[in-house]
C-alpha positions in Angstrom: 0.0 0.0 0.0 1.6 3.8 -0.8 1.0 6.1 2.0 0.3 9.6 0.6 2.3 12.4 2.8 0.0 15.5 3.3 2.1 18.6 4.8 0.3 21.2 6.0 1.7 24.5 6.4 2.5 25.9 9.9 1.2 28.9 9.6 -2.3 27.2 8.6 -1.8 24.7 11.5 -1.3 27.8 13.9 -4.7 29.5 12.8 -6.9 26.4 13.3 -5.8 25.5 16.5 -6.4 29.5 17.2 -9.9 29.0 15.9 -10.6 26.0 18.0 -8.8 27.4 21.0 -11.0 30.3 23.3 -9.0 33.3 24.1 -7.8 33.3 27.9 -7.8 36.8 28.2 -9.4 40.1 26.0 -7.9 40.9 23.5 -7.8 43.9 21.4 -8.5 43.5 17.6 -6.1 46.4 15.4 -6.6 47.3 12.1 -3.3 46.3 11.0 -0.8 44.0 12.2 1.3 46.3 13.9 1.3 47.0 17.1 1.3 50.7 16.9 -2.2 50.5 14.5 -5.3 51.6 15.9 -7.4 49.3 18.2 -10.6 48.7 16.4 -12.6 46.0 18.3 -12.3 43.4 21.2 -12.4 39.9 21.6 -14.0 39.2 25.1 -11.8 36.1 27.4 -13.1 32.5 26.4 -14.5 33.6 22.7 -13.1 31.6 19.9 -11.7 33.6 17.0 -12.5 33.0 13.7 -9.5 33.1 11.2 -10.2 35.4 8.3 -10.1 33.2 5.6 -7.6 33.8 2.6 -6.0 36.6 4.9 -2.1 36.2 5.9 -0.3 37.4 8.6 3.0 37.8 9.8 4.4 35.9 12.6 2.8 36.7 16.0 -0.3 37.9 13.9 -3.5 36.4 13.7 -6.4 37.5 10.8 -9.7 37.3 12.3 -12.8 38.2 11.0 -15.8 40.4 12.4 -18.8 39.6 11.7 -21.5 42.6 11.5 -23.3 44.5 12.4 -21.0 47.6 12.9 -21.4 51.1 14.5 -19.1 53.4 12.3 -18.9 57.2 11.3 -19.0 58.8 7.3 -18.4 61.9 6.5 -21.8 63.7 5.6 -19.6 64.4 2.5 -19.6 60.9 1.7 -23.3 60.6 1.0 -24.9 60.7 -2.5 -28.2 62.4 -2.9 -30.4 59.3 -2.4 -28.4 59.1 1.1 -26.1 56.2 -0.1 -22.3 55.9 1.0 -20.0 56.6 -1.8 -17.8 53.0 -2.0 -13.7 54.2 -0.7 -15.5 55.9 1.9 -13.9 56.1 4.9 -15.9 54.8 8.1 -14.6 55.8 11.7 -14.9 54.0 14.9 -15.7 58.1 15.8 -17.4 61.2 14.5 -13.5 62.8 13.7 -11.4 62.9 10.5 -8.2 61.8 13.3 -10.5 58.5 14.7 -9.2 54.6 14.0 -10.4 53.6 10.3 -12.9 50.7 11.2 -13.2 49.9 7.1 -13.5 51.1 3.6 -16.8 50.9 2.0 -17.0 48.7 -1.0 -19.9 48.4 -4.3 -22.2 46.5 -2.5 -22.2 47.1 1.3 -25.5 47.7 2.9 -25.8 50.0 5.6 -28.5 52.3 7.4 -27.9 56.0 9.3 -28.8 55.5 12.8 -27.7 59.0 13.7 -26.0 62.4 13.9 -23.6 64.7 14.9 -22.7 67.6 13.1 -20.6 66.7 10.4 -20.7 62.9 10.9 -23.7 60.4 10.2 -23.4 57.7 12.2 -24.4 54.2 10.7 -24.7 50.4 11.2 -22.8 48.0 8.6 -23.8 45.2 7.6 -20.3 43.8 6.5 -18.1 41.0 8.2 -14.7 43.1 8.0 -10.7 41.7 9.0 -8.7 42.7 12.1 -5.5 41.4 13.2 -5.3 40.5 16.8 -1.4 39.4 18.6 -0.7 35.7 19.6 -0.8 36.0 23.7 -2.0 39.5 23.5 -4.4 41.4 25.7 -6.5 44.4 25.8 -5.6 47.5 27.7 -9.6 47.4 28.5 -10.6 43.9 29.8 -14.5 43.5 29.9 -15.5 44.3 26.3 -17.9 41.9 24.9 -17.9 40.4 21.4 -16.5 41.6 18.7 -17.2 44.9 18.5 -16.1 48.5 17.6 -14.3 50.8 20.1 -17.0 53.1 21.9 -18.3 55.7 20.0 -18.6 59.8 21.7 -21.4 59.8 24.0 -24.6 61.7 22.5 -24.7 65.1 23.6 -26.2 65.6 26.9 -29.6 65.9 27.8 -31.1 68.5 30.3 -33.8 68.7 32.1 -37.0 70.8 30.9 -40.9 71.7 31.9 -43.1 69.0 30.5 -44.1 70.2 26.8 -46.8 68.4 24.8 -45.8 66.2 22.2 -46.5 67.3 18.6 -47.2 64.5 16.2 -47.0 64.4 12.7 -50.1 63.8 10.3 -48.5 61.5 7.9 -48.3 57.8 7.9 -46.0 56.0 10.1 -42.3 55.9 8.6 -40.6 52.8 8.6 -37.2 55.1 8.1 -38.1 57.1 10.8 -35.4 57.4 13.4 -34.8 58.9 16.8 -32.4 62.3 17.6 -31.7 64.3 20.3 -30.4 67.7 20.7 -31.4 71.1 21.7 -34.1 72.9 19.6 -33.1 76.5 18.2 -34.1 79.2 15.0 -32.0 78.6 12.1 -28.8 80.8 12.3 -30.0 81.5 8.5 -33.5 80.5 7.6 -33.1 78.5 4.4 -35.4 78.9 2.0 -36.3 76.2 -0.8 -39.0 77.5 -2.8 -42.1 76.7 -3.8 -42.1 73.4 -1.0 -40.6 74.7 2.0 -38.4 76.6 4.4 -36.5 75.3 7.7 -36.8 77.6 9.9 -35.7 75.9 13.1 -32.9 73.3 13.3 -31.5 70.5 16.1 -28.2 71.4 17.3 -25.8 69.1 19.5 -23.8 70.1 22.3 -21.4 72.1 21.1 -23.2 74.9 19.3 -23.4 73.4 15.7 -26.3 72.4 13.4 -27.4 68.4 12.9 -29.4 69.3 10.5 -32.7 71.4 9.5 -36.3 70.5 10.6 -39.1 70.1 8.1 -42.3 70.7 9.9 -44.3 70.6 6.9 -46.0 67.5 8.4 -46.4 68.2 12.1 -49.8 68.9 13.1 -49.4 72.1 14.6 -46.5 74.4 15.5 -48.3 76.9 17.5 -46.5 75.4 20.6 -42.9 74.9 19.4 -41.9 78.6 21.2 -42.8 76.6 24.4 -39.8 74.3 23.7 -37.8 76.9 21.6 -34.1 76.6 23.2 -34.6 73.2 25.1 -33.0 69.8 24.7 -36.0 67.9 22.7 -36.1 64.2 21.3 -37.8 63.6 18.4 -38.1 61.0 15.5 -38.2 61.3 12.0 -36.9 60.8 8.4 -32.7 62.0 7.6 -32.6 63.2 4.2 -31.2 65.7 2.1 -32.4 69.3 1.2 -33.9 70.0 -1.9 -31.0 71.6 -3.1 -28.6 68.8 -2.0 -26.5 71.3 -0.2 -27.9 70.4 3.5 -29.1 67.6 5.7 -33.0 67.8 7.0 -35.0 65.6 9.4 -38.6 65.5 8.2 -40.0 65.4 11.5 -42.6 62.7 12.9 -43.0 63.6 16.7 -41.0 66.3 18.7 -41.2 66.4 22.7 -38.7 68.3 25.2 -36.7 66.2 27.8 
């Protein structure tokens, strides 16, 4: 009888039993095998990393793959019209230009805005993306679960405010319709966008700067909005762009003080 020799490479050896074998302690997931590269998720003690197939790394490296969803920031300037992420966009594990790269989009990623602020529109990926994590290493900060993104910025805070009734919009339920906080001001400049509408009042987040307009053109009455006029407020609606494609707008649904 001949006996057939199969050799299997070390390196594929080394990723198997890595696969197989649950982390003894957390360990931090970088977006590049180096060890200066920006942390960009966590593998919690006892989980089991899955090798990211076709992916090498270097020795002391391990490819692993996480799987979606993820919590990322794009650039508003990153957005078509129709509110799609151009593909070799950028998307941050934070709402800065300086934050960690979690991943570049690509033709073909889906993904839906789940937020604001300023500048940034935050979203949820739905895209298994490839981190590199050290053989043996740890994370500087143990007790993250899964495999997830670093911690976004905290949404601005919320203060406390007189009870203010809720207006609510006439239109149909939205199933796009999401929920934003900030504080409820007049637009620095009222934009006009003839013959439809005008924004005349706009959500701003802690610091002073816009989110993004509010189209009342659906809410049932504004008689009352003076009464919350300059007061943190939570509302939910519909993230799209102006008419002109110059701005960002929230066609409101409900809008109630905190």
């Amino acid at each position: 009888m001949k006996t057939t020799l199969c050799l299997i490479p070390a390196a594929l050896l080394l990723a198997a039993s890595l696969t197989a074998a649950p982390l003894l302690e957390t360990t931090a997931i970088q977006s590049q095998p180096d060890a200066s590269a920006p942390v960009i998720g966590y593998l919690k003690a006892g989980s089991e990393p899955v090798a990211a197939a076709g992916v090498s790394a270097p020795s002391g490296w391990m490819a692993v793959e996480m799987a979606g969803p993820h919590e990322g920031y794009v650039n508003n300037s990153d957005f078509s019209k129709s509110l799609d992420v151009h593909p070799g966009a950028a998307v941050h594990v934070q709402p800065r230009a300086d934050a960690p790269v979690l991943t570049t989009m690509q033709d073909g990623d889906k993904s839906e805005i789940t937020g604001l602020r300023s500048g940034w529109t935050q979203i949820k990926l739905f895209k298994t993306i490839t981190g590199y994590i050290r053989i043996g290493g740890v994370s500087p900060a143990p007790g993250a679960t899964g495999a997830t993104p670093v911690a976004a910025l905290p949404p601005p805070a919320v203060s406390a405010a007189e009870p203010a009734p809720v207006l609510v919009s006439s239109s149909p339920a939205n199933p796009l319709a999401r929920m934003f906080q900030g504080k409820l001001v007049r637009a620095g400049r009222i934009l006009f966008v003839a013959p439809r509408r005008d924004y005349q009042y706009q959500l701003e987040n802690g610091e002073g700067q816009r989110i993004a307009f509010l189209d009342l053109s659906h809410v049932l009455t504004t008689e009352k909005m003076e009464l919350i006029l300059g007061h943190q407020v939570k509302l939910t609606g519909v993230l799209r762009q102006t008419e002109n494609g110059k701005n960002l707008a929230i066609e409101v649904v409900s809008i109630e003080a905190q």
